[in-house]
N, C-alpha and C positions, 0 to 999 in steps of 0.2 A: 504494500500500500504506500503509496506517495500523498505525506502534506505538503499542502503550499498555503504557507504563510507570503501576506503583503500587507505591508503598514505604508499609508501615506501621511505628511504632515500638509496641512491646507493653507494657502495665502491668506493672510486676512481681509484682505476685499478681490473677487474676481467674476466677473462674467457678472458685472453690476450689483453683487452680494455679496453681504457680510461671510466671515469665515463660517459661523453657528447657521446660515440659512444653507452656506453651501454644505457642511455636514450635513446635516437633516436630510435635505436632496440625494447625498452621494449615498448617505445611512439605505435610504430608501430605493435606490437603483440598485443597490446592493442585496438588499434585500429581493430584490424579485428575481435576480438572477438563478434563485435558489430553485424555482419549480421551472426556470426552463432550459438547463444543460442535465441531458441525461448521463453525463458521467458523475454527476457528482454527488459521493459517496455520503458525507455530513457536511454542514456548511453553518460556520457562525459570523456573525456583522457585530465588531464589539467596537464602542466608540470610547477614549479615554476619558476618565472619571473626571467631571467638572472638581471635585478636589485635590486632583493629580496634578503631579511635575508638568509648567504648561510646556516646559522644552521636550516631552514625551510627543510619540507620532499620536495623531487625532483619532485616526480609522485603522482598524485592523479586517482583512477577510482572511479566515482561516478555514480552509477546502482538505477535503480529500478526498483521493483518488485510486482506483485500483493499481493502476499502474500507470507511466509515463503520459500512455495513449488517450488515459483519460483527463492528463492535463494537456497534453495540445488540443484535443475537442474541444475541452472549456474554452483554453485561450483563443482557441479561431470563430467558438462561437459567433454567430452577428448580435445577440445581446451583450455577452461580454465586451466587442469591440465597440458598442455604441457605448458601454459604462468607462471604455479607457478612452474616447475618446472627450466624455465631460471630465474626468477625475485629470485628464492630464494638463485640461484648460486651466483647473481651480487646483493643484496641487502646489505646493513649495518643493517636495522630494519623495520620493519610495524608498523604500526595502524591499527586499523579498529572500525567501530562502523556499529551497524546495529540498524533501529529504525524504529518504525510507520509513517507514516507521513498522 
């Protein structure tokens, strides 16, 4: 089984919204991603705790997958691709790691 973890940290104004309305948005794309890629195995959208480190990333999606195959599906999805192509407008920076588990 393969996770992929991806944390991004958000601009504080982008695409004419505060950094908290573009969370909210990205929270939410994020979310629907979940009932339409059928490789994906479990999938959680955690947003960092409004009493957290604010230098910590904002958004986390954490997927898994049977194997490799099932994360290039996801990533070539056309919903994933329509979620990277808001999140990459209104980001500051990513992460990511991908690993066995």
């Amino acid at each position: 089984m393969i996770r992929h973890i991806v944390m991004f940290s958000l601009l504080e104004e982008a695409e004419g919204k505060t950094k908290a309305e573009n969370l909210a948005e990205a929270a939410k794309r994020a979310e629907s991603l979940r009932t339409k890629v059928p490789s994906l195995r479990a999938y959680s959208v955690v947003t960092n705790s409004p009493e957290a480190d604010s230098t910590n990333y904002d958004i986390a999606l954490i997927c898994d997958f049977d194997d490799m195959n099932g994360l290039n599906e996801y990533q070539n999805h056309p919903d994933h691709r329509e979620f990277g192509k808001f999140i990459c407008a209104v980001r500051k920076s990513r992460a990511c790691i991908d690993f066995e588990i």
